[in-house]
C-alpha positions in Angstrom: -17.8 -25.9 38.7 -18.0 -26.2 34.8 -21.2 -28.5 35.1 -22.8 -26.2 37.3 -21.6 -23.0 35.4 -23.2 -24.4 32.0 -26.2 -25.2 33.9 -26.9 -21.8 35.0 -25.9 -20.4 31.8 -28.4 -23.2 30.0 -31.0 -22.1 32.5 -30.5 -18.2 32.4 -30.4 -18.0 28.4 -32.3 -21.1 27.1 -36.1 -20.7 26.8 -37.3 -24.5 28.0 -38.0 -26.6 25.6 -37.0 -24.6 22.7 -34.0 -25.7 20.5 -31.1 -23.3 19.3 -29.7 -25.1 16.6 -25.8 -24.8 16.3 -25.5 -27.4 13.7 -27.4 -30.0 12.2 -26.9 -32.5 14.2 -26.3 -30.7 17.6 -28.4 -28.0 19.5 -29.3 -26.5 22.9 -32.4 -27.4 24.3 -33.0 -26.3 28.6 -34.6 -29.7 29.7 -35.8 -30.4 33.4 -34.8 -34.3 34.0 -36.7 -35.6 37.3 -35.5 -39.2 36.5 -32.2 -40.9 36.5 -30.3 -41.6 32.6 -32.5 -41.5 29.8 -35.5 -40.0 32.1 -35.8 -43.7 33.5 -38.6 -43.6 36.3 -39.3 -39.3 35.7 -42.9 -39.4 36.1 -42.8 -41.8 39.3 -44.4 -39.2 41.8 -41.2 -38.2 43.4 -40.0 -40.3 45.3 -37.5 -41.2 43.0 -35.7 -37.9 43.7 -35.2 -39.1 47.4 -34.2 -42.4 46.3 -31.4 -41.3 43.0 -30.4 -39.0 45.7 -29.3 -41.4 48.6 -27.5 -43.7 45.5 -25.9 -40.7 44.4 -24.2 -40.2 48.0 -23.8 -43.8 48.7 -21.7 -44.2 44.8 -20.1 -40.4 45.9 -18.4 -42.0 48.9 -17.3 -45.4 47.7 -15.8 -43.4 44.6 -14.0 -40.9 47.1 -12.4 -44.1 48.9 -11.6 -45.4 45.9 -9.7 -42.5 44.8 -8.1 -42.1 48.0 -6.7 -45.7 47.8 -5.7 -45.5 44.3 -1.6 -45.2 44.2 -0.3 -42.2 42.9 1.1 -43.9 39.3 -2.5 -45.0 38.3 -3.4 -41.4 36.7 -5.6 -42.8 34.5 -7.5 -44.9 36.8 -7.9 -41.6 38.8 -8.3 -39.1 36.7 -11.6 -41.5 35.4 -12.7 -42.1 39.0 -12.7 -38.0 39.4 -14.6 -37.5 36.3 -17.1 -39.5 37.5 -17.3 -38.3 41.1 -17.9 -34.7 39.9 -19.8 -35.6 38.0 -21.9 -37.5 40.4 -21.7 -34.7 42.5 -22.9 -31.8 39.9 -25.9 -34.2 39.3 -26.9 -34.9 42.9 -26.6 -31.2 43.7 -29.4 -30.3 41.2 -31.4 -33.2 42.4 -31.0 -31.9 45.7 -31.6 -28.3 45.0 -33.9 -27.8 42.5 -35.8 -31.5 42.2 -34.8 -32.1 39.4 -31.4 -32.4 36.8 -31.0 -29.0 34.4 -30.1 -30.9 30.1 -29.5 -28.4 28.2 -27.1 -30.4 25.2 -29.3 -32.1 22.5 -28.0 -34.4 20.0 -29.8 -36.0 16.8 -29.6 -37.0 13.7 -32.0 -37.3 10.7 -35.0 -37.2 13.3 -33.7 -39.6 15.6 -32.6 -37.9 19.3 -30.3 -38.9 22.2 -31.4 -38.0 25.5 -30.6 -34.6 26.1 -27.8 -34.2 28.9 -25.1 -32.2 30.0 -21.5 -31.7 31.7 -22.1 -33.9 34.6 -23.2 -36.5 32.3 -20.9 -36.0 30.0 -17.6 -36.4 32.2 -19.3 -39.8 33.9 -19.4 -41.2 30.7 -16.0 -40.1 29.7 -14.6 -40.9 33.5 -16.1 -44.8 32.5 -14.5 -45.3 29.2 -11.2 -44.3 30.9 -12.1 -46.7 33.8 -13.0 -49.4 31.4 -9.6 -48.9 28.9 -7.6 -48.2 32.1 -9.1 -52.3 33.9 -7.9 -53.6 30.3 -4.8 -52.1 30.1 -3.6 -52.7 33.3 -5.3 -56.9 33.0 -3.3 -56.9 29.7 0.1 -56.1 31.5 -0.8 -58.4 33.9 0.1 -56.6 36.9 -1.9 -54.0 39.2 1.1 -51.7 38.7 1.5 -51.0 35.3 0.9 -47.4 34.9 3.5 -46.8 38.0 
């Protein structure tokens, strides 16, 4: 709901393409992304839509089993693997709905930019740092049941 919220405040007060600069290094720019991460295949004709679509599902549901199977102690482990499900989930709907994903958070420094991106993006990256710290933690214990 935040992801989607942000989006249609991005998309209702942002002109595209044009920056507001909150600080030097971090602005607001209303971008339309047709691709997957970094743009990767935008200007393919498409059919990549379609395709990031039937991923995004596919990855949705192996997520949501995941989740379901995780035991109740692993709160890290889940609270990650929900991150990145809605997250998932905010980005497909665009996809879905509009053809394309709405980036509206811009970050740069000295002339050099990141991709622009946005909620959705932002908890699947956080959701996989947790999933990552969460596998080491739990291999370092040594057991699957550490966090229970």
């Amino acid at each position: 709901m935040l992801d989607q919220g942000s989006k249609y405040l991005a998309s209702s007060l942002l002109n595209y393409g044009e920056p507001v600069v909150l600080l030097p290094f971090f602005d607001l720019t209303l971008l339309h992304n047709t691709g997957a991460a970094f743009s990767f295949l935008a200007g393919q004709g498409g059919w990549q839509r379609w395709f990031f679509i039937v991923v995004a599902i596919a990855m949705s549901i192996y997520l949501l089993l995941w989740l379901r199977n995780t035991p109740r102690g692993m709160w890290v482990q889940a609270s990650a693997l929900a991150l990145i499900l809605g997250g998932a989930i905010g980005n497909v709907w665009d996809r879905a709905v509009l053809g394309y994903v709405v980036d509206f958070i811009s970050v740069h420094w000295q002339g050099s930019y990141f991709p622009a991106f946005n909620i959705a993006d932002s908890a699947i990256s956080v959701g996989a740092v947790l999933l990552i710290w969460d596998m080491f933690l739990v291999s370092r214990r040594g057991d699957s049941t550490a966090q229970q």
